[in-house]
C-alpha positions in Angstrom: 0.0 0.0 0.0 1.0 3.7 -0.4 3.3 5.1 2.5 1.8 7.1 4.6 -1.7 6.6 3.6 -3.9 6.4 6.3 -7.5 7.5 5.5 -9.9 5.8 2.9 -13.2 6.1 1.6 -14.0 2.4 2.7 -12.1 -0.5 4.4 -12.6 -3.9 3.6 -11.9 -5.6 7.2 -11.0 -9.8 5.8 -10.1 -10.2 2.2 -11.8 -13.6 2.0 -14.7 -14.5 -0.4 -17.4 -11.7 1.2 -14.0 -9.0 1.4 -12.5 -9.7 -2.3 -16.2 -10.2 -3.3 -17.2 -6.9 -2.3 -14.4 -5.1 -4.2 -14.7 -7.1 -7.3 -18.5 -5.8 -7.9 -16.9 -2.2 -6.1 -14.4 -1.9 -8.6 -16.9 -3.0 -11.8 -19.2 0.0 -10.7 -19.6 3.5 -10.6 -17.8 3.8 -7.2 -14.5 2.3 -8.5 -12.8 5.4 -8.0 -13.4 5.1 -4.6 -10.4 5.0 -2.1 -10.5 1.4 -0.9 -8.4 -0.1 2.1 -8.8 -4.2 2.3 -7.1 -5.7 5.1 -6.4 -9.2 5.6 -3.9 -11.4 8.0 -2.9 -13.8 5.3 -1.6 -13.0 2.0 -4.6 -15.2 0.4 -2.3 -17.3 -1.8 -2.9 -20.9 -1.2 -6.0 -23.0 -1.7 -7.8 -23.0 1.7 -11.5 -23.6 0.1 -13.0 -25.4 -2.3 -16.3 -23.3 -3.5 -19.4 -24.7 -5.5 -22.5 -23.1 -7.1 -25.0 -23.7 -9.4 -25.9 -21.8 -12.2 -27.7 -21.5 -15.5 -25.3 -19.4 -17.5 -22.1 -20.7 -19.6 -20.3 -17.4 -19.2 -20.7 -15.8 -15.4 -18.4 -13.5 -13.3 -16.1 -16.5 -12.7 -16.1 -19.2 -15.3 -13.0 -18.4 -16.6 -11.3 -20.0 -13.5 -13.8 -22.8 -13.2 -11.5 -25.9 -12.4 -14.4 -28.2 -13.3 -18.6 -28.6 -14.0 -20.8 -30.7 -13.8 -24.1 -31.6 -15.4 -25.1 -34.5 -13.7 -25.0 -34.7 -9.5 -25.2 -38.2 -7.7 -27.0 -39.1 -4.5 -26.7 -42.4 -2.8 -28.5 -43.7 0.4 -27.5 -46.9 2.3 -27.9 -50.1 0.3 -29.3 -48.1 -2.5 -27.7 -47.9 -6.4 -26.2 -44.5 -6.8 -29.3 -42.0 -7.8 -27.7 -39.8 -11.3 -29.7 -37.0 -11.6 -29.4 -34.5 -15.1 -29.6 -31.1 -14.0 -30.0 -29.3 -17.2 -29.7 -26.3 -18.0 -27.9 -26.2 -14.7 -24.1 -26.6 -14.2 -22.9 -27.5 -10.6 -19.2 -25.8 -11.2 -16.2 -25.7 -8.4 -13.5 -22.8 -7.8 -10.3 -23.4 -6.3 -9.6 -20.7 -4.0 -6.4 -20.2 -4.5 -7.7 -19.6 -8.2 -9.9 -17.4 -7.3 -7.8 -15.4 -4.9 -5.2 -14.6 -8.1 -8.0 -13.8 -10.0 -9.9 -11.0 -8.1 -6.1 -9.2 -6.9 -5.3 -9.3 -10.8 -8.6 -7.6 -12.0 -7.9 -5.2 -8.3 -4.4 -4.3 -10.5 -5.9 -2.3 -12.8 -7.2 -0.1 -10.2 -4.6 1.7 -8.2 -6.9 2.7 -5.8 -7.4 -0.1 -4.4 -5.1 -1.4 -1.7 -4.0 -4.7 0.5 -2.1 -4.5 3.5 -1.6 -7.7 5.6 -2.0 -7.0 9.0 -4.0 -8.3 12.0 -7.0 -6.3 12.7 -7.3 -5.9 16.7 -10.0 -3.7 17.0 -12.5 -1.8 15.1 -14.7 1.1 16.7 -16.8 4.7 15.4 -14.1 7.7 15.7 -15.5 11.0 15.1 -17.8 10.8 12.0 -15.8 7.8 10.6 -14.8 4.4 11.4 -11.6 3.3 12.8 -9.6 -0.2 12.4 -6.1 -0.8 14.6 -4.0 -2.7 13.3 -1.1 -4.5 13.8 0.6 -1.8 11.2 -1.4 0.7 13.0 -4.4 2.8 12.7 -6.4 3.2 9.5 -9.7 5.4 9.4 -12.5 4.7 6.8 -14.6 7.6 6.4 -17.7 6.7 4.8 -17.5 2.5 5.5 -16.3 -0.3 7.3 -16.9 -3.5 5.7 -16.4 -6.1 8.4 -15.9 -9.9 7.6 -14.0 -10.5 10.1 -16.6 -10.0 13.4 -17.6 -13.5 14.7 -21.1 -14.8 14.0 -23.4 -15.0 17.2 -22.9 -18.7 17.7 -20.7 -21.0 19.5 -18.5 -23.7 17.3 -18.4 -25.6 21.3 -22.5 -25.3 22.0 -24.0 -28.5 21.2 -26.9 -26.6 21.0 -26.0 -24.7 17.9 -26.6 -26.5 14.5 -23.4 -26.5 12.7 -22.1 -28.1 9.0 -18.7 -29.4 10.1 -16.3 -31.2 7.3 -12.8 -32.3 7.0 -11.6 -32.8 3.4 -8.8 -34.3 1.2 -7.7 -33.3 -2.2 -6.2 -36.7 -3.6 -4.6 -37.8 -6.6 -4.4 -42.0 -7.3 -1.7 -43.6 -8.8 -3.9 -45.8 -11.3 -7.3 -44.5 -12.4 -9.8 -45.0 -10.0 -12.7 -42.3 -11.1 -15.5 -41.4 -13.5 -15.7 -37.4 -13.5 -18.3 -37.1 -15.2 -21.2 -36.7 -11.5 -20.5 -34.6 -8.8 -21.8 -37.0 -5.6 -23.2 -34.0 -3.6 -24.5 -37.1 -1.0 -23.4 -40.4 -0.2 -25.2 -41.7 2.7 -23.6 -44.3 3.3 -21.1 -43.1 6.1 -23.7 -42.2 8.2 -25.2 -44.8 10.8 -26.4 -42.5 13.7 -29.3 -39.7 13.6 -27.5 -36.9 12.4 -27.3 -35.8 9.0 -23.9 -37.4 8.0 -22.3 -38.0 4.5 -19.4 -37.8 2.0 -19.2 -35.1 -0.6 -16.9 -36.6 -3.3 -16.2 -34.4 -6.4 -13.7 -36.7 -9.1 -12.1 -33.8 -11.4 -10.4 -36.0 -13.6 -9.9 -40.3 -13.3 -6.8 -39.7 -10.8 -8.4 -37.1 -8.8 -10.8 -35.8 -6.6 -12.1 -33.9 -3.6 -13.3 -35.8 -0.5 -15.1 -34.3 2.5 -16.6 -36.3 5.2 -19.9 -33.9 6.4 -21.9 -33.6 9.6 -25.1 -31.6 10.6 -24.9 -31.9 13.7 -24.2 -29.2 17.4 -21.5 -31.6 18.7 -18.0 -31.6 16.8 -16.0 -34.5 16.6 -12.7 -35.2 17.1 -10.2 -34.5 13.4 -9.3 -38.2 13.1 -12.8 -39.3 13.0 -13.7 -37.5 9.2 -10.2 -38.4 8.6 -10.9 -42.1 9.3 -13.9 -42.0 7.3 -12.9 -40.5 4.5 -10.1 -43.7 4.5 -12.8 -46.4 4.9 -14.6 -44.7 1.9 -12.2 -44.7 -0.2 -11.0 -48.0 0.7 -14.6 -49.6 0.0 -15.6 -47.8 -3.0 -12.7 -47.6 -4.8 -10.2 -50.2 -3.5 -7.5 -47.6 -2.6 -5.3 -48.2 0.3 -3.3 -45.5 2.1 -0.5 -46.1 -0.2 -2.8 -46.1 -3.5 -2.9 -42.1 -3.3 -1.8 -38.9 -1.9 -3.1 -36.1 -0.5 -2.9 -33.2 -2.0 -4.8 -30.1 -0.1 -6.3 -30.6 3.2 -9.3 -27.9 4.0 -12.1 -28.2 7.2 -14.7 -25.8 8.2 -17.6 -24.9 10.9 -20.4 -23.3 8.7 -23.2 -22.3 11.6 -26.6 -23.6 10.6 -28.9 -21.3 12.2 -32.0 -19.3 10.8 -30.8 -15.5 12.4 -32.2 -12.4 11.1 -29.2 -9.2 11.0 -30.8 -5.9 9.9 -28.5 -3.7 8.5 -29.1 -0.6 6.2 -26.5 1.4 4.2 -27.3 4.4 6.2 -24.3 3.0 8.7 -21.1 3.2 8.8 -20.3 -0.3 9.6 -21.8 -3.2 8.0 -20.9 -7.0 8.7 -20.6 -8.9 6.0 -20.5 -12.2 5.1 -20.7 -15.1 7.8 -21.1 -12.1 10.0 -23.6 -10.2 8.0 -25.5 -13.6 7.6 -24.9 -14.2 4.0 -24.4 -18.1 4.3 -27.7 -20.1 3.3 -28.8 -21.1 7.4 -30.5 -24.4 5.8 -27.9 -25.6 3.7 -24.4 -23.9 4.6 -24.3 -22.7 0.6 -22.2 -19.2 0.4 -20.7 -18.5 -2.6 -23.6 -17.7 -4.8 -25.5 -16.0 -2.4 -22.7 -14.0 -1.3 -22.4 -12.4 -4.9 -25.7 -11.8 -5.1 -26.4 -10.0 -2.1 -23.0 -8.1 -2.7 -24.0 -7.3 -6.7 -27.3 -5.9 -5.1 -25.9 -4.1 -2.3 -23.8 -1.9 -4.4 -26.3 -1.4 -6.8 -28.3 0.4 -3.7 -24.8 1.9 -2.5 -24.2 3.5 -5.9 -27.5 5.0 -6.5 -27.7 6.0 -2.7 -30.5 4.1 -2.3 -29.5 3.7 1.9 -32.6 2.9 3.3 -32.7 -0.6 1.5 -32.1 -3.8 3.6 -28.5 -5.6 3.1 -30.3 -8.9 3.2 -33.8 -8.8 1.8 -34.9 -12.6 3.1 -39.0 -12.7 3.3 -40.4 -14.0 6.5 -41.7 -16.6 4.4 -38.5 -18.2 3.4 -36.7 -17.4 7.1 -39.4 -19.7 8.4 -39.4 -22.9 5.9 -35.2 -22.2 6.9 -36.0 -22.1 10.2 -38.6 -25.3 10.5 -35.9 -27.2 8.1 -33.3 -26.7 10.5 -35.4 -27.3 13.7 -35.9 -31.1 11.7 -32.4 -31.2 11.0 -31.2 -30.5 14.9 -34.1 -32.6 16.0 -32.0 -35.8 17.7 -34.9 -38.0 17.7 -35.1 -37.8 13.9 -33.2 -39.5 11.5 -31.9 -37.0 8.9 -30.2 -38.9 5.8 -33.4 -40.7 5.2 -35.4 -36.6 4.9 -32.4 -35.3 2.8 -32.5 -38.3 0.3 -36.4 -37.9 -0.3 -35.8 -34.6 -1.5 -33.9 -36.2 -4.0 -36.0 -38.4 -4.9 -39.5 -36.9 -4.9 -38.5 -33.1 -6.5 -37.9 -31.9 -9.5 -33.8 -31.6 -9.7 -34.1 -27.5 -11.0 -36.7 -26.9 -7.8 -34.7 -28.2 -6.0 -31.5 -27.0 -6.8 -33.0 -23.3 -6.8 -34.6 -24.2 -2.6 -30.3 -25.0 -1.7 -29.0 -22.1 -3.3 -31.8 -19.9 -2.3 -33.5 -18.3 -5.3 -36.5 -20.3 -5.4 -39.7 -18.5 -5.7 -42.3 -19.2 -2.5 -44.1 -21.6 -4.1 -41.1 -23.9 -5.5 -39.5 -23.7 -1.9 -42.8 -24.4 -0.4 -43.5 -27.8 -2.7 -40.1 -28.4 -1.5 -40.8 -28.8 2.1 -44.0 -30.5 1.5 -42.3 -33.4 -0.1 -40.8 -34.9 3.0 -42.8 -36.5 6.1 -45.7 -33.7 6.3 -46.2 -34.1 10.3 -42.9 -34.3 11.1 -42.6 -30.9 9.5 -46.0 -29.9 10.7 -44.4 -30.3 14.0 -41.7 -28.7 13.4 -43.3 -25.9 11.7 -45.5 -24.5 14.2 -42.6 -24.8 16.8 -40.4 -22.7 14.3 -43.4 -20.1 13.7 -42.9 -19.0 16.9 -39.3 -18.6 17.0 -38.9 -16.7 14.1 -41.7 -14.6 15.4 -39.9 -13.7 18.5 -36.3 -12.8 16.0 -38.6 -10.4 13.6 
C-alpha cells in the first residue's frame, strides 16, 4: 500500500470471499474510483477452500477460472444404487480458491486505488464521524465504511446446542485411475449410521483425482481423526484404494453455523458485517458462494445509487421460516436425517430443488419443496419454528 496513507473512503476488514467479493463488484461500478483499504492477516495465496454453485449461464463473473462442471450430481443412500440425476440447463461448477484469490487481486491491479495490506486487525470502533480499524501496522480510518468480515457470527463452534455443517476434506490424486468425472456425488449416505445428517461429498475432477469431504449436521463436533478415518474407509470400499494407492494433495475443514438469524443492516451505517457475519451463508444448507455475490451485486447497486434505506439482506419471512422449521428437523436428535435429505432427491424436480439449496427459489417452489418430506414431522416442526422466528422479527 501507499506510505503514509492512512485515510480511505472504505475499508474492507477480511479479504476472504465476502471482502475480495465486495471489491470485485466495487471496482466494476460507478464507485470504483473510490479510495479502498482491504485488510487481511494472510496474504490469500494458497487454496484454503473449495467453493461450489449452481448456475444456468455458460459465461458468469467466474467461469473463466472454473477448475471443473458438472451436469449430472449423484445421491446415494444406504444399500441403494447411486441416484444420477441430469440437472440441465444447470451446471454445478467448483472454484479453487487459490484460483480465485489470483484472479480477483489481478482484475484489483488495474485499479490503483485499491489497496492490501496484511495485517492483524485488533480492534474496530466509530471515531469521530468515521470508522476506525487498529492494526497490527497501526491505525487506519474509513470515512464513509467499514466493511467487516471478520466480526464473529453470534454462535458458538463448542454449543451442542448450535446447528453446525462441520467437514474435513482431502484433495487426492491416485496412482492408477480410480474415477468417473463425469457426477458430482453431492451425498453419499452411506457413512452415516447415527441420527444426524452425516455423509461424504466426493467431487472426481479427472480419473486420478478428486475432492473428499466427510460432512456432519450436527451441534457436537467431533474429534479431526474421526472424518479423517472415514474418508479412509470410503475410499478404501468404494474404490479399493489403500493409504499407499494415493496422496493427499490439499487438506481444508470448516464450521459453517446452521442457524435461521435475522441481522438488519441498512446502508445508512457506517459499519456493515458482511459475510458469515452479516448472515450471507444459506442457514439451511451452509451454501455461500452464490449467495454472497448476489447479495453483494445488489448491495452496491443500492450503494451506488444512494438508495441507503434498503435492507442488506432482503430474506422474506416466508422463506426465514421454511429455513427455520428445516433446521429445527435437522437438529431434531430424535429424527433421522439422511433418510429426509435423500427424499428430497428423490420426490423433487432436480431444477426446484436446486433453486430451494441455493436460495433463489420463488415461494411456491421452496414451499412444494418442504411438502415433499414426512408432512407431520414438518408440521411439528413448523409451528414450533413459527414462533421462534416470530420472536427474532
Amino acid at each position: 500500500m501507499k506510505t503514509g496513507k492512512t485515510s480511505f473512503d472504505y475499508i474492507i476488514a477480511g479479504g476472504g470471499l465476502a471482502g475480495l467479493s465486495l471489491a470485485y463488484h466495487l471496482s466494476n461500478s460507478p464507485l470504483s474510483s473510490k479510495d479502498v483499504l482491504i485488510i487481511d492477516s494472510s496474504a490469500k495465496n494458497t487454496n484454503d477452500k473449495t467453493w461450489c454453485y449452481w448456475s444456468e449461464e455458460d459465461e458468469d463473473d467466474f467461469s473463466k477460472i472454473v477448475e471443473k462442471e458438472w451436469s449430472k450430481i449423484g445421491v446415494q443412500g444406504l444399500n441403494q444404487v447411486q441416484q444420477v440425476i441430469e440437472i440441465d440447463p444447470y451446471k454445478y461448477k467448483k472454484i479453487k480458491s487459490e484460483d480465485w484469490y489470483k484472479f480477483i487481486k489481478n482484475h484489483l491491479k488495474n485499479f490503483p486505488n485499491f489497496q492490501f495490506l496484511q495485517a492483524d486487525i485488533e480492534d474496530i470502533f466509530y471515531a469521530g464521524l468515521g470508522v476506525m480499524v487498529n492494526t497490527s501496522k497501526g491505525k487506519f480510518m474509513a470515512n464513509q465504511k467499514v466493511f467487516d468480515s471478520i466480526s464473529p457470527f453470534p454462535f458458538e463452534n463448542e454449543n451442542p446446542d448450535d446447528l453446525k455443517q462441520h467437514f474435513v476434506g482431502w484433495t487426492i490424486e491416485s496412482n492408477f485411475p480410480a474415477f468417473k468425472a463425469d457426477v458430482a456425488q453431492i451425498f453419499d449416505f452411506r457413512v452415516g449410521m447415527g441420527m444426524d445428517a452425516e455423509f461424504i461429498y466426493f467431487l472426481p475432477t479427472n480419473s486420478h483425482t478428486a475432492l473428499v469431504e466427510h460432512t456432519l449436521f450436527s451441534g457436537e463436533l467431533k474429534p479431526k481423526d474421526y472424518y479423517e478415518e472415514k474418508i479412509k474407509n470410503y475410499l478404501l470400499a468404494n474404490f479399493n484404494l489403500g493409504e499407499d494407492d494415493y496422496r493427499i494433495l490439499e487438506k481444508e475443514e470448516g464450521i459453517i453455523p446452521m442457524i435461521e438469524l435475522n441481522i438488519p443492516q441498512n446502508l445508512y451505517q457506517k459499519w456493515i458485517k458482511i459475510g458469515t457475519a452479516g448472515g450471507f451463508v444459506k442457514s439451511s444448507t451452509g451454501y455461500s458462494f452464490y449467495q454472497t455475490q448476489q447479495i453483494l451485486k445488489e448491495m452496491v447497486k443500492n450503494l451506488a445509487s444512494k438508495n441507503y434505506k434498503a435492507e442488506l439482506i432482503s430474506k422474506p419471512f416466508f422463506k426465514r421460516w421454511l429455513d427455520a422449521t428445516f433446521l429445527d428437523v435437522m437438529g431434531n436428535p430424535t429424527i433421522e436425517s439422511n433418510p429426509i435429505l435423500l427424499q428430497l432427491f428423490e420426490k423433487n424436480n432436480p431444477q426446484i430443488l436446486l433453486k430451494f439449496l441455493q436460495g433463489d427459489g420463488d415461494n411456491s417452489d421452496d414451499l412444494s419443496v418442504m411438502l415433499s418430506v414426512p408432512k407431520l414431522t414438518f408440521m411439528k416442526a413448523g409451528i414450533s419454528s413459527l414462533f421462534k422466528v416470530l420472536k427474532k422479527a
